[in-house]
C-alpha positions as CSV (number, residue, x, y, z in Angstrom):
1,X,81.9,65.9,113.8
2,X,82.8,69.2,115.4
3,X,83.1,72.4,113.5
4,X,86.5,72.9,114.0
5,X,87.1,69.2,112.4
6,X,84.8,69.6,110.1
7,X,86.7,72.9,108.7
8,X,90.3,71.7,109.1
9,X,89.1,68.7,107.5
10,X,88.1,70.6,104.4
11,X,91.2,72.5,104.6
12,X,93.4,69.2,105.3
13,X,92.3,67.6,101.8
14,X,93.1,70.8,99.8
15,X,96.4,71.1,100.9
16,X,96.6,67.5,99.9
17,X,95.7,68.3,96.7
18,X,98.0,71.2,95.8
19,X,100.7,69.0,96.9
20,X,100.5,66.3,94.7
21,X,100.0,69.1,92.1
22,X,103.3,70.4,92.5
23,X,104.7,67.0,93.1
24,X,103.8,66.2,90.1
25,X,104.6,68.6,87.8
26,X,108.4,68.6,89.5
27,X,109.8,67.7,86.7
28,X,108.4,70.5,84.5
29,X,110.7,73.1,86.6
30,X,114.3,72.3,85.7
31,X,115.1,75.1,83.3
32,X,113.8,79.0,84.4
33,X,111.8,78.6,80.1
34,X,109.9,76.1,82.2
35,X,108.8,77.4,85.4
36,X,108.1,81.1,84.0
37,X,106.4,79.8,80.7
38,X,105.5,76.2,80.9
39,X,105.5,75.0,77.4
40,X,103.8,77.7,75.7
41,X,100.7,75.5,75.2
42,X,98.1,76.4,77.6
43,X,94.4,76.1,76.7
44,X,91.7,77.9,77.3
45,X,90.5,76.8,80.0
46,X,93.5,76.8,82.2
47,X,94.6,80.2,80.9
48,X,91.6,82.1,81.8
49,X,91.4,80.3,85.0
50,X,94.7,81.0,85.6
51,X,94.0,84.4,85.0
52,X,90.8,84.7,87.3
53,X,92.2,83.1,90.3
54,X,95.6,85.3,89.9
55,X,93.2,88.6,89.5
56,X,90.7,87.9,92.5
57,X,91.9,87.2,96.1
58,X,91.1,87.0,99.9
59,X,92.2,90.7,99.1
60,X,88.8,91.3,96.9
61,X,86.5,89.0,99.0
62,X,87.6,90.3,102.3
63,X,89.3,93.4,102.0
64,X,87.5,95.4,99.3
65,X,84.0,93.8,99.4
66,X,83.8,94.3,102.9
67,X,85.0,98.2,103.0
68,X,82.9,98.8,99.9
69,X,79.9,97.3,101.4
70,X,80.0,99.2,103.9
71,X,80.7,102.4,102.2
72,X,78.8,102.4,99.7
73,X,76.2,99.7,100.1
74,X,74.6,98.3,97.0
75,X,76.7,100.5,94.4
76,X,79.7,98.3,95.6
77,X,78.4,95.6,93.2
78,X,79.5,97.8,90.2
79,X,82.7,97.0,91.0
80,X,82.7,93.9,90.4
81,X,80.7,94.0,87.6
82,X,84.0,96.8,86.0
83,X,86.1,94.2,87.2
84,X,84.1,92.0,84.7
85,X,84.1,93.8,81.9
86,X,87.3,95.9,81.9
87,X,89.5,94.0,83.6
88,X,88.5,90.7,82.0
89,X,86.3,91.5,78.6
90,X,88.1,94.3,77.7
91,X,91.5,93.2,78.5
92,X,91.7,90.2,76.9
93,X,90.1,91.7,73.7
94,X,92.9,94.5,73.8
95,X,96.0,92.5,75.1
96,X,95.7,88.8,74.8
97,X,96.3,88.1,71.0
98,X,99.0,90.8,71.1
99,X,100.9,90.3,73.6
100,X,101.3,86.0,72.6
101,X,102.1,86.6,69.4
102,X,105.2,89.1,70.1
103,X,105.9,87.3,73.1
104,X,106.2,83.7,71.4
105,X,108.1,85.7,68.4
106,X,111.0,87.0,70.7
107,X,110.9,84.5,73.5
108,X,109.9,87.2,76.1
109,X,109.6,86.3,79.1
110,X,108.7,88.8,81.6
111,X,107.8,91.9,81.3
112,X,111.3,93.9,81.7
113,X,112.6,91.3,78.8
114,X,109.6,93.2,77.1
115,X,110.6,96.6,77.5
116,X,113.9,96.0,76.5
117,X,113.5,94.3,73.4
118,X,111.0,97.0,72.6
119,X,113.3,100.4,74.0
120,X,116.8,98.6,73.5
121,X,117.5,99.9,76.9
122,X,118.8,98.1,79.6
123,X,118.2,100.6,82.3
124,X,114.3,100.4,81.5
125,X,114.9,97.0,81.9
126,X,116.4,97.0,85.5
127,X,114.0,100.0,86.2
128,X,111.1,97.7,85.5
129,X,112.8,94.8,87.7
130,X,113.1,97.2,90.9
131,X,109.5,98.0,90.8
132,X,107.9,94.9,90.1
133,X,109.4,93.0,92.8
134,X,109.0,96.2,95.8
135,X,105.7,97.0,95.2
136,X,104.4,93.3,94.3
137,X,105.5,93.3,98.7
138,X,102.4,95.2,99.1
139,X,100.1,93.4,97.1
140,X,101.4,90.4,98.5
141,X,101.4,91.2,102.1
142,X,97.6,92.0,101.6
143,X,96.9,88.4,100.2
144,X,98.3,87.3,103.9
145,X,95.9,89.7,106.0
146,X,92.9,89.0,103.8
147,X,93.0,85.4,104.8
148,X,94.2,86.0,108.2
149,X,91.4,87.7,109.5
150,X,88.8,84.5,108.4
151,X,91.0,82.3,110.0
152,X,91.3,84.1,113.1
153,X,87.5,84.5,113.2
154,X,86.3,81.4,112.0
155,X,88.5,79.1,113.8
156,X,90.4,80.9,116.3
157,X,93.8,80.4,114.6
158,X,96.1,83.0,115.7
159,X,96.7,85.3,112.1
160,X,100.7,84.7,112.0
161,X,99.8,80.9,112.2
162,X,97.4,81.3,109.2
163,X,100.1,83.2,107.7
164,X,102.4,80.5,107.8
165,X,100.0,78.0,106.3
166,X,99.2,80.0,103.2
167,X,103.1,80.5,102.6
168,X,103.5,77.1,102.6
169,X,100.6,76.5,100.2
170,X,102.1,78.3,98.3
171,X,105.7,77.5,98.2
172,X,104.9,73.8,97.5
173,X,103.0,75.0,94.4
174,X,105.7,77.7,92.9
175,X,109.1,75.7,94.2
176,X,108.0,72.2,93.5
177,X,106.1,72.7,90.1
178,X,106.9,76.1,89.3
179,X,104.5,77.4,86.1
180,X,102.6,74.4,84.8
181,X,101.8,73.7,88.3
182,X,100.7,77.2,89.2
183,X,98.0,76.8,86.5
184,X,97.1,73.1,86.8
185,X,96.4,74.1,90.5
186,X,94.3,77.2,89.5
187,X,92.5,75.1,87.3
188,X,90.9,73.3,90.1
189,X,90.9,76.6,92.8
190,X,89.3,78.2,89.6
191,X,86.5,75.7,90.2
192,X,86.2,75.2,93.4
193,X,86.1,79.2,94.2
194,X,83.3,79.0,91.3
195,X,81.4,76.4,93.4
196,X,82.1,78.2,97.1
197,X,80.9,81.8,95.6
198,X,77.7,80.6,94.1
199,X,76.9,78.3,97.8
200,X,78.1,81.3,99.8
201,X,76.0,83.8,97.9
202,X,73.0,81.2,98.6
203,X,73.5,81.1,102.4
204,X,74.3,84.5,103.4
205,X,71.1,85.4,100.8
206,X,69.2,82.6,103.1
207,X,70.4,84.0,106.8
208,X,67.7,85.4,109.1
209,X,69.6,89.2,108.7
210,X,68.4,89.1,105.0
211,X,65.4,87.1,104.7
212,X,65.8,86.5,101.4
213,X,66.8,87.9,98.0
214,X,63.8,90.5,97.3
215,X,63.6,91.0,101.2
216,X,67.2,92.0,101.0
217,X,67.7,93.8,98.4
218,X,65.0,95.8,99.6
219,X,66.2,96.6,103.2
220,X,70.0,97.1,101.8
221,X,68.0,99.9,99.7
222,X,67.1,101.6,101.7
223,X,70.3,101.4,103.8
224,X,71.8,102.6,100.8
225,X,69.7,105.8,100.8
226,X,70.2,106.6,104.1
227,X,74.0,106.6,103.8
228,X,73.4,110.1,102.2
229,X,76.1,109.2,99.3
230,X,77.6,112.7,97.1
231,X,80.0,113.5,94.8
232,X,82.7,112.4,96.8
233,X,82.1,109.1,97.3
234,X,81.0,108.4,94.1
235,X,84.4,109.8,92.7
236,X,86.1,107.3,95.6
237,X,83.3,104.5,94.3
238,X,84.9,105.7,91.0
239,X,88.2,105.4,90.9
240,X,88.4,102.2,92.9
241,X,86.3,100.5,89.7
242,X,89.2,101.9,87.4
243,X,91.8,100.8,89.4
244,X,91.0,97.5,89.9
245,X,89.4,96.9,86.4
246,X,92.2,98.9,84.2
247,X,95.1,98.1,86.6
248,X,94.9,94.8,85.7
249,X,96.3,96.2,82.0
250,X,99.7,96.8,83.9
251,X,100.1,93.9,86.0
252,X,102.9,92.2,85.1
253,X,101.3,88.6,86.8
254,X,98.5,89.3,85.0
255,X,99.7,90.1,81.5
256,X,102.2,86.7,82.4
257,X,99.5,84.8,81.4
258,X,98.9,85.7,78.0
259,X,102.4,84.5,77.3
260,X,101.5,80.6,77.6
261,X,98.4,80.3,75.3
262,X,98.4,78.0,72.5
263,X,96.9,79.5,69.9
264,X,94.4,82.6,69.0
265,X,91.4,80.1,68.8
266,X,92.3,79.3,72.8
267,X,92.9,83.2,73.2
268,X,88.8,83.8,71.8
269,X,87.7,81.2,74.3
270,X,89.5,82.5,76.9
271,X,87.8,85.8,76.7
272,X,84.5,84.4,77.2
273,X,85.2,82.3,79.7
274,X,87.7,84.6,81.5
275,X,84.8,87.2,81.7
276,X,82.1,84.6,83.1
277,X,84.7,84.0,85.7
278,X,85.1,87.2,86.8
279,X,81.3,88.2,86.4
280,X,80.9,85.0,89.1
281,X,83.2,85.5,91.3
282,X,83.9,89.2,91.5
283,X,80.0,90.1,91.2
284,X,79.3,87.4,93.5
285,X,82.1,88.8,95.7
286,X,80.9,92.2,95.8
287,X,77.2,91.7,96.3
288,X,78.1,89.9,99.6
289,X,80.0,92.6,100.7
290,X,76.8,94.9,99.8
291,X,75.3,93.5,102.7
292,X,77.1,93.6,105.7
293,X,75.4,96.8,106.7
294,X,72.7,94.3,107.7
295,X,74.7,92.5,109.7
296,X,76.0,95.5,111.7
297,X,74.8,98.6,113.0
298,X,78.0,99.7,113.4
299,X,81.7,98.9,112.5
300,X,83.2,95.5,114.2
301,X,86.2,96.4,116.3
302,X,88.6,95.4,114.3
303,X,87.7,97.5,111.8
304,X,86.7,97.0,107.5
305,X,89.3,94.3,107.2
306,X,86.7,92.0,109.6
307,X,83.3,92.8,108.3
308,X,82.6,89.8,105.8
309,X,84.4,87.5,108.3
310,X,82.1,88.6,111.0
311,X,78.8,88.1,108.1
312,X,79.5,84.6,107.7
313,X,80.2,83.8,111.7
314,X,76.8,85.4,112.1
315,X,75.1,84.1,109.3
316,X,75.0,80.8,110.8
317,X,76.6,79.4,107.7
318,X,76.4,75.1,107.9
319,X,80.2,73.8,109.1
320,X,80.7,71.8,105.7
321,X,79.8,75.7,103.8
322,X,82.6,76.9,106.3
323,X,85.0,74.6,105.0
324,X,84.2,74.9,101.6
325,X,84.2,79.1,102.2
326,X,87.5,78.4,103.9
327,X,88.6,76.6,101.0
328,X,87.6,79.2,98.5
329,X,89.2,81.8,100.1
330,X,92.6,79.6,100.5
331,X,92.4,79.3,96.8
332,X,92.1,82.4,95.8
333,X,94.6,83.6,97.9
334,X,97.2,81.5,97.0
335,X,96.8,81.3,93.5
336,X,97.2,84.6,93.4
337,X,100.3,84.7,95.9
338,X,101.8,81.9,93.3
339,X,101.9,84.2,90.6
340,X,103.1,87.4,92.2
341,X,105.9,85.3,93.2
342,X,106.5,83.7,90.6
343,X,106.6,87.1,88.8
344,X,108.4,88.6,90.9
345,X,111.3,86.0,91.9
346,X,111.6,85.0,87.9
347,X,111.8,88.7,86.8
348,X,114.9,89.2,89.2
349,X,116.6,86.1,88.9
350,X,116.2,86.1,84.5
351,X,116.5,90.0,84.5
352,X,118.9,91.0,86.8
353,X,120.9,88.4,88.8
354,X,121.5,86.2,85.5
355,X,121.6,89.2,82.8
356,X,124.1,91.2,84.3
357,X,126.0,89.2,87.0
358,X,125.6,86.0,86.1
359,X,125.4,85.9,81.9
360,X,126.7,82.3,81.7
361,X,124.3,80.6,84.7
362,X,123.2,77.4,83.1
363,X,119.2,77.1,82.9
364,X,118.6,74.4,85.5
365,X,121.2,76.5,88.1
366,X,118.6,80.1,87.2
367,X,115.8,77.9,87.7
368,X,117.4,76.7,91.3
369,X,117.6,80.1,92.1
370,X,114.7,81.6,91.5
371,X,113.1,78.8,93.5
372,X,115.1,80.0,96.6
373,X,114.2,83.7,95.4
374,X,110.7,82.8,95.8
375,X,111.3,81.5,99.2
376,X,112.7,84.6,100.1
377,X,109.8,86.7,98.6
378,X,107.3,84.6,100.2
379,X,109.3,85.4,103.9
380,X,109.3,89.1,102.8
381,X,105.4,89.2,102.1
382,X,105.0,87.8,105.4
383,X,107.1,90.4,107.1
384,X,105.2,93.0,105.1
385,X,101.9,91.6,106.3
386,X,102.3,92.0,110.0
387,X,102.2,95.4,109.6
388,X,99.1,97.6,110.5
389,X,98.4,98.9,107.0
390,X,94.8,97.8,106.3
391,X,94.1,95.7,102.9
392,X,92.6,97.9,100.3
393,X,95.1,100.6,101.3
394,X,98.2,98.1,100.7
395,X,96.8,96.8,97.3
396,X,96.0,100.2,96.0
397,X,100.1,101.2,96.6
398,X,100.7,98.4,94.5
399,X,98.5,98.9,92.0
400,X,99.0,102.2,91.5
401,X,102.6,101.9,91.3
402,X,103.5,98.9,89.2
403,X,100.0,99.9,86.6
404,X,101.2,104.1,86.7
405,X,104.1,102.4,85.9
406,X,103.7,100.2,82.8
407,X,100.3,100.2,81.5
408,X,100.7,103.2,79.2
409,X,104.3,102.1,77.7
410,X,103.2,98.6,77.3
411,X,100.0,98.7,75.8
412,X,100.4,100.9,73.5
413,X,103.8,99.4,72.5
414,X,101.2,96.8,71.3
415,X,99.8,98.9,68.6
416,X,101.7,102.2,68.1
417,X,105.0,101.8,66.0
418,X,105.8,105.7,66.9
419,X,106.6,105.1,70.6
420,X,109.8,105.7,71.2
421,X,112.2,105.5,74.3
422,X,111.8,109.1,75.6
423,X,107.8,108.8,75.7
424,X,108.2,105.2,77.5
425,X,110.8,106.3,80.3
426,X,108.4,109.8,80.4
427,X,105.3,107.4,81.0
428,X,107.2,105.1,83.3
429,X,108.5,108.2,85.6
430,X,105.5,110.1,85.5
431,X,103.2,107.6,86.5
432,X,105.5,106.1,89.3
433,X,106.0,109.8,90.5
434,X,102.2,110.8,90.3
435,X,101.2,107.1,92.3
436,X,103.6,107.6,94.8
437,X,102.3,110.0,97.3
438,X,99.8,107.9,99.6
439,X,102.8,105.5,99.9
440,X,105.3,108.4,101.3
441,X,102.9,109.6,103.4
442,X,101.5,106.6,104.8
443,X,105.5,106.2,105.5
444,X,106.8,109.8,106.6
445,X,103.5,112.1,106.6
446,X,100.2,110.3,108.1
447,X,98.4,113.3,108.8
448,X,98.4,114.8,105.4
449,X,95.4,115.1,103.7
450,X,93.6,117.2,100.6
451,X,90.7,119.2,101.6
452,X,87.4,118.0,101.0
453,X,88.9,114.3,100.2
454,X,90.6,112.6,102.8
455,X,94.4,112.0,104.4
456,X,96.8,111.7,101.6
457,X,97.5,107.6,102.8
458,X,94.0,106.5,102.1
459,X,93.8,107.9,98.8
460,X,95.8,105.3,96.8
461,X,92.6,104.8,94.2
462,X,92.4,108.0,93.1
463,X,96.3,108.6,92.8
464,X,96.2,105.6,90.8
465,X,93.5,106.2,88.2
466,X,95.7,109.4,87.8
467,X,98.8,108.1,87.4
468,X,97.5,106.1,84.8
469,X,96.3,108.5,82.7
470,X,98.9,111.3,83.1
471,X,101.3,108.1,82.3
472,X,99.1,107.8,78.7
473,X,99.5,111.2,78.3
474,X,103.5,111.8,79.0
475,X,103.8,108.8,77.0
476,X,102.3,110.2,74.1
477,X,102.9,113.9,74.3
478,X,106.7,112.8,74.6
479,X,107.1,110.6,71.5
480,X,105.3,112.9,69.1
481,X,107.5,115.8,70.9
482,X,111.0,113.9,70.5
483,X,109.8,112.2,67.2
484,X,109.0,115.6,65.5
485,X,112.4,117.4,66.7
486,X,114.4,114.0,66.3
487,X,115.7,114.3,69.4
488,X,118.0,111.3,71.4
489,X,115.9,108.5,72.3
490,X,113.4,109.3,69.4
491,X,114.4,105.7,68.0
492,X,110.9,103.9,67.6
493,X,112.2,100.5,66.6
494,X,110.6,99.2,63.7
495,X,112.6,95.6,63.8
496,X,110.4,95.2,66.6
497,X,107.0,95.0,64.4
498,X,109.0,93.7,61.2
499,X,109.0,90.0,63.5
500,X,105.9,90.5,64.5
501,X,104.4,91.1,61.1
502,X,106.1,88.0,59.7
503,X,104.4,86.2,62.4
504,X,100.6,87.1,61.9
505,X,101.1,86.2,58.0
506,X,102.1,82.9,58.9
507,X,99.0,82.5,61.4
508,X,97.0,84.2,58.5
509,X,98.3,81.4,56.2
């Protein structure tokens, strides 16, 4: 068999696959409970899955492995290794428990549902709705390109066709089976991108460019050392680790699915097992990426976005690998495109279109629309993609956004019963603000930089990591401030933890 068979036979019986998954699971879609929640009963296994596959893209194995590779050479690995242990370990120990039992208590459902029932305020609410589903465009669109440049260099496919084909991946996933098929099909793309990292790492570790894993690791060395690394990259190296590890804390996709776990027994298993995911596929992800600078003397045409693309053509990778890569890489993208748009179509459709102009929308008509909402996201992301804004600059505007955003209101909101209204909306605004430059000047100002870092658009990491932490800080500083001189908005809600407490006595009994 030809290569090209050989792939697209690969690819043929996965698509297969994912739709019988959402043919089946149809009928758990009728009512918008059911395709944002599922039944509230997810195990372990599926939930951390779930949560792996929605947290790790194309985006990470192409975008950022590649440029991160390639900047930094073998320190790129300690991304994925943060990515391990704060954005899996760490999150889950902080957030999971939490975040079901409140959730299950008050029937939340998203994220602005969350905020309101916390702040009693509507406008947080539809604040919350407007951000999530602009800026999960971004992240989106970057799940498109990440893909699109394998596919183009792989097997020749022209990228908007590629496109198309992950879209549609997608949407017979997220409009067939909504939730419970989203996570029955990242159950198995869990797997399979747990088998394709482990075989890729082999080959490309086999190739005649590294010789080897001791050979390698020496040569990349000393590649390393010659890259003449200072204090400026490492704070770049830096912040990208916080960002993608901590801004996981404010996802709202990724904080979705703590809502569906059964019970806290499945939320200690899914810990583990969440963070073995990660430390595979994110580690595995990374170190590949460490290596490109022995592929390449210097920087493929086409920029960052094609280096690990351009490693595995090279590589001489056997066809059946190919597929399987292929495979993994269609996985990972589109469970992760399933739930941003599932997040993002549900959030508007329960939060805005059915809470204030639609109050009386039966369940089965919200679910209908959200279904054609996520159509209509899915188009947009496409739109977004065929723009020339590379990956890791695209993802970080998201990030930094949507996590400057919410991290600091909703976390501690978890714990702290003296957060009030003024701190949250002073978190919300100040993070937003403070993330928002690289995006307006990769718009309006291109050529605007900081001295001694770098133009202004290609800094979204470190505007993130900031916004994150001013957002802690306004959050804070402005409840104990409007608490103290019991000013309006100084209201911190104890109904809110009153259920919640009657609900950990009955799971302590």
């Amino acid at each position: 068999m030809s290569k090209d068979l050989i792939i697209l036979t690969t690819i043929g019986i996965y698509m297969a696959i994912m739709l019988v998954i959402g043919i089946m699971n149809s009928r758990n879609s009728k009512s918008i409970s059911s395709f944002t929640v599922g039944g509230r009963n997810a195990g372990a296994w599926v939930s951390a899955f779930s949560y792996g596959t929605a947290y790790f893209s194309a985006v990470m194995f192409i975008g950022y492995a590649g440029a991160t590779g390639w900047n930094y050479g073998l320190w790129g690995v300690l991304i994925g290794i943060g990515n391990a242990v704060f954005g899996a370990l760490f999150a889950w120990l902080v957030l999971a428990r939490r975040t079901r039992m409140i959730t299950r208590q008050l029937n939340i459902k998203s994220m602005p549902q969350f905020f309101e029932k916390r702040f009693k305020s509507q406008g947080m609410k539809r604040f919350a709705v407007a951000v999530i589903f602009v800026f999960l465009l971004p992240y989106s669109a970057s799940v498109y390109k990440g893909l699109t440049s394998v596919c183009s260099v792989l097997l020749g496919i022209d990228e908007r066709l590629s496109m198309i084909a992950i879209a549609v991946a997608a949407a017979l996933i997220v409009v067939l089976g909504g939730y419970v098929a989203a996570l029955k099909a990242d159950f198995v793309q869990g797997f399979v991108m747990v088998v394709g990292v482990i075989a890729l790492i082999a080959a490309v570790v086999r190739s005649e460019q590294v010789g080897g894993l001791t050979v390698g690791l020496g040569a990349m060395a000393q590649k390393t050392s010659e890259l003449g690394l200072g204090a400026t990259h490492f704070t770049a190296l830096t912040a990208t680790v916080i960002m993608t590890s901590f801004g996981t804390w404010g996802l709202p996709q990724m904080i979705h699915k703590y809502y569906a776990i059964r019970d806290d027994q499945e939320v200690k298993r899914g810990t583990v097992i969440s963070t073995v995911f990660s430390l595979i596929i994110a580690g595995g992800g990374y170190f590949i990426g460490s290596l490109s600078r022995l592929f390449f003397n210097e920087l493929p045409a086409q920029g960052r976005d094609y280096l690990v693309p351009r490693m595995l053509e090279s590589a001489g990778v056997p066809n059946i690998l190919l597929g399987l890569v292929l495979v993994l890489l269609i996985s990972a993208s589109v469970s992760t495109l399933t739930a941003l748009t599932i997040t993002a179509s549900s959030t508007l459709t329960m939060d805005f279109i059915q809470a204030r102009l639609f109050p009386k929308m039966s369940p089965e008509k919200s679910a209908l629309i959200t279904k054609v909402i996520c159509g209509v996201f899915i188009a947009l992301s496409y739109v977004v993609a065929n723009s020339q804004t590379p990956i890791l600059d695209m993802m970080s505007y998201s990030w930094g956004i949507i996590s400057g955003s919410f991290l600091a209101p909703y976390m501690l909101s978890l714990y702290w019963k003296g957060l009030n209204r003024a701190g949250a909306w002073a978190g919300m605004v100040g993070g937003f603000l403070t993330a928002a430059p690289p995006v307006v000047c990769k718009l309006f100002f291109q050529n605007a930089e900081i001295p001694g870092l770098d133009k202004v658009a290609n800094l979204g990491p470190h505007f993130a990591c900031a916004a994150m932490v001013i957002s802690i800080i306004l959050t804070v500083t402005v409840s104990a401030v409007f608490l103290a001189a019991r000013l309006p908005g100084s209201d911190t809600n104890p109904e809110f933890y009153t259920e919640d407490a009657a609900l950990e006595e009955t799971a302590g009994a």
